[in-house]
BATIZA-117137 format. One line per 4 residues: number of its first residue (from 0); for each residue x, y, z of N, C-alpha, C. Coordinates in steps of 0.05 Angstrom, whole numbers, plus 5000, padded with zeros to 4 digits. Example, Ala and Ser with C-alpha at 12.3 -4.5 7.8 and 13.67 -1.06 7.14 Angstrom:
# residues 2
0 = 5264/4886/5156/5246/4910/5156/5264/4934/5156 ~ 5257/4955/5142/5273/4979/5143/5258/5001/5157 .
//
This chain:
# residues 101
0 = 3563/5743/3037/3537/5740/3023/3529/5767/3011 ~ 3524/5759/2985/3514/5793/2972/3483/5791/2971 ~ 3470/5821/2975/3453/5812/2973/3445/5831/2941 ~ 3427/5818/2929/3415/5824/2902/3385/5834/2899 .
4 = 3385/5849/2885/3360/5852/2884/3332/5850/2872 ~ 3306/5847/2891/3289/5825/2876/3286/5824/2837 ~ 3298/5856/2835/3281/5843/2803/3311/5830/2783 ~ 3328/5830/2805/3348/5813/2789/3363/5785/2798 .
8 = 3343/5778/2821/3342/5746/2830/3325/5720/2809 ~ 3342/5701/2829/3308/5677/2810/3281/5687/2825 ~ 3277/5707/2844/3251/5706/2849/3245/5738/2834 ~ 3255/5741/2803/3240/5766/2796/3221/5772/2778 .
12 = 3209/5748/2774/3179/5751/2762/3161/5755/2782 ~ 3165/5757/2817/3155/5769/2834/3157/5799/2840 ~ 3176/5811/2833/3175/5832/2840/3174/5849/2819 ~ 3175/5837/2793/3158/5856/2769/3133/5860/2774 .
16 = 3118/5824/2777/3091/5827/2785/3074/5845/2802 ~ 3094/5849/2829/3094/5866/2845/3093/5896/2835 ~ 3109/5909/2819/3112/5935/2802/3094/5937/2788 ~ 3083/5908/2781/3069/5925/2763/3033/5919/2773 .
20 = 3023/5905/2789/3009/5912/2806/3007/5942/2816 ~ 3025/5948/2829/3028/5983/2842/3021/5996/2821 ~ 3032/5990/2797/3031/6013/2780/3007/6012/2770 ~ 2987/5985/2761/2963/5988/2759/2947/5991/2767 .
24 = 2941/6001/2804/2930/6008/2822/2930/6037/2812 ~ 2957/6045/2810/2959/6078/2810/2947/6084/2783 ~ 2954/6072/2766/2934/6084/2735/2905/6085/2738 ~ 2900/6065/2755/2866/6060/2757/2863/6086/2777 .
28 = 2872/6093/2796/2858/6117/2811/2862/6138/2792 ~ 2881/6149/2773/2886/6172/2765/2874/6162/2744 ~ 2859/6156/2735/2832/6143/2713/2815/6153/2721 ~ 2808/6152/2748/2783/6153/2763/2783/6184/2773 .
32 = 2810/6189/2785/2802/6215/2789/2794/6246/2780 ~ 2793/6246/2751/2770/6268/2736/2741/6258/2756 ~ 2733/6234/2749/2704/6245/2750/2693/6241/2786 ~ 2717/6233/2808/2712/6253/2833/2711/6267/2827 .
36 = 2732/6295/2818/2734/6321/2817/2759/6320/2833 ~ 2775/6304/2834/2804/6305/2851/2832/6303/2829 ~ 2854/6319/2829/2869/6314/2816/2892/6289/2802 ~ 2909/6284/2780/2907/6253/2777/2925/6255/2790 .
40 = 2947/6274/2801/2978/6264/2808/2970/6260/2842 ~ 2940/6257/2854/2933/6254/2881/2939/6218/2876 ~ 2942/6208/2862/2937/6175/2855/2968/6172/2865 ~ 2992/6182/2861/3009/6172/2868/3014/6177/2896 .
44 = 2999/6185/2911/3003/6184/2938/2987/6161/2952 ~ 2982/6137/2931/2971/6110/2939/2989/6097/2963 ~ 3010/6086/2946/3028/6076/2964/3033/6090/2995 ~ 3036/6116/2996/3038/6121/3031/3005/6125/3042 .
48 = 2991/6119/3021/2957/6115/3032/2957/6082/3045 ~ 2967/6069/3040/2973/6034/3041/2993/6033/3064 ~ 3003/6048/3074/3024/6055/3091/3008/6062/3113 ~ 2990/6071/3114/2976/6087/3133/2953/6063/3139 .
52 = 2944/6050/3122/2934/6022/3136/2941/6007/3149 ~ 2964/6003/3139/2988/5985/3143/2985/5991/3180 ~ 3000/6011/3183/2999/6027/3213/2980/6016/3221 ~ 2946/6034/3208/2922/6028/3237/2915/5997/3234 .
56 = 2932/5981/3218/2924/5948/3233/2949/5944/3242 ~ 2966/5952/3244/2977/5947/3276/2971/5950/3301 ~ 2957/5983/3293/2943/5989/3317/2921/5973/3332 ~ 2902/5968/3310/2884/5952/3315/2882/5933/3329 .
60 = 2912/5914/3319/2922/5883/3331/2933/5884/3364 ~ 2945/5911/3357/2961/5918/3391/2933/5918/3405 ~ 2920/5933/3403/2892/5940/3419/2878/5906/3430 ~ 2870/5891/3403/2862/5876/3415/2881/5859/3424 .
64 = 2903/5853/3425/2919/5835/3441/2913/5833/3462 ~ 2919/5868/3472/2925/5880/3501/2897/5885/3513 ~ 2872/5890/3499/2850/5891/3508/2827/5889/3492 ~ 2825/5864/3487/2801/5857/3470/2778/5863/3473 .
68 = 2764/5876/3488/2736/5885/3499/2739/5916/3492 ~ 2762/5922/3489/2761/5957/3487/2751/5968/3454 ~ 2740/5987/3449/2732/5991/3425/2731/6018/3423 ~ 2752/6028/3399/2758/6057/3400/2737/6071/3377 .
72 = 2714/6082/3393/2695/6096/3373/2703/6122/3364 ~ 2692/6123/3338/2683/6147/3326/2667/6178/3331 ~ 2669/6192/3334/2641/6205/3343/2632/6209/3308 ~ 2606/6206/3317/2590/6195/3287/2584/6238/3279 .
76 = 2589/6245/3252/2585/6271/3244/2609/6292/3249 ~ 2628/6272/3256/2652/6285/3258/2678/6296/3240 ~ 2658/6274/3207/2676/6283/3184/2657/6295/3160 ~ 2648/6306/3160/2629/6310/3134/2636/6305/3113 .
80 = 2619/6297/3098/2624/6296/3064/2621/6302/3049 ~ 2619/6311/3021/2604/6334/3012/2596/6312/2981 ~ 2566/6316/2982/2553/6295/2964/2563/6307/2938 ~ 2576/6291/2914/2596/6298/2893/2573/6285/2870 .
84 = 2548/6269/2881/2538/6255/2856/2510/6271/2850 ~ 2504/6291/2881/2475/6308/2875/2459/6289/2875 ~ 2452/6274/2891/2434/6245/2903/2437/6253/2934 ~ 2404/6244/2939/2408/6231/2969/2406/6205/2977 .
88 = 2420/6205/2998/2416/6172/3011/2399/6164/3009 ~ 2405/6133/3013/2375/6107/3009/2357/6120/3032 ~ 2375/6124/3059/2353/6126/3073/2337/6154/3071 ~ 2347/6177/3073/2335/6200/3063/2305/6195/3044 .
92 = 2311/6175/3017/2297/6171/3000/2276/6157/3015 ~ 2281/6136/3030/2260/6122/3044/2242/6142/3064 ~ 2253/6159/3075/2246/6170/3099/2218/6189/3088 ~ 2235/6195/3062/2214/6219/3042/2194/6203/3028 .
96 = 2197/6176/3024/2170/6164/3020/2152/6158/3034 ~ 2159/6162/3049/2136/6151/3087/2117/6168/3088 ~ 2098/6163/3089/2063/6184/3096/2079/6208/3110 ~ 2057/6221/3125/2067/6233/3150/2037/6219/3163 .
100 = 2041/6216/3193/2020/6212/3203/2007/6229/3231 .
//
């Protein structure tokens, strides 16, 4: 049995579709990334970004198989961000409209 490959099987209007999906994921971030302020060739490191999901829902699934009640937190302030739009949050905004009393 040989095996062939998808974009030269009867199933390869799937795996063009497939290519070219990827590839319009990756145009759309390197579109996008001027106005983050992040570089465009950071877009082709999509695919092992999808890779790395891929992983923590395994993880995820193992966890709850093996222990459904367990829940692996965050510590909240542990990653900072750095505000790129010069806005504050909704809640900030709310907090600053409140009297003082």
């Amino acid at each position: 049995m040989t095996v062939t490959p998808i974009f030269r099987s009867r199933r390869a209007p799937v795996g063009w579709l497939l290519a070219l999906g990827y590839a319009a994921a990756v145009a759309l971030h390197a579109a996008a990334a001027p106005r983050a302020r992040l570089p465009a060739w950071l877009a082709l490191l999509l695919p092992f970004y999808w890779v790395l999901h891929w992983a923590a829902h395994l993880l995820a699934l193992s966890d709850l198989v093996r222990d459904p009640t367990h829940w692996r937190k965050t510590e909240h302030g542990a990653a900072q961000r750095r505000n790129t739009l010069g806005t504050q949050p909704i809640w900030a905004q709310q907090v600053a409209r409140t009297p003082a009393e």
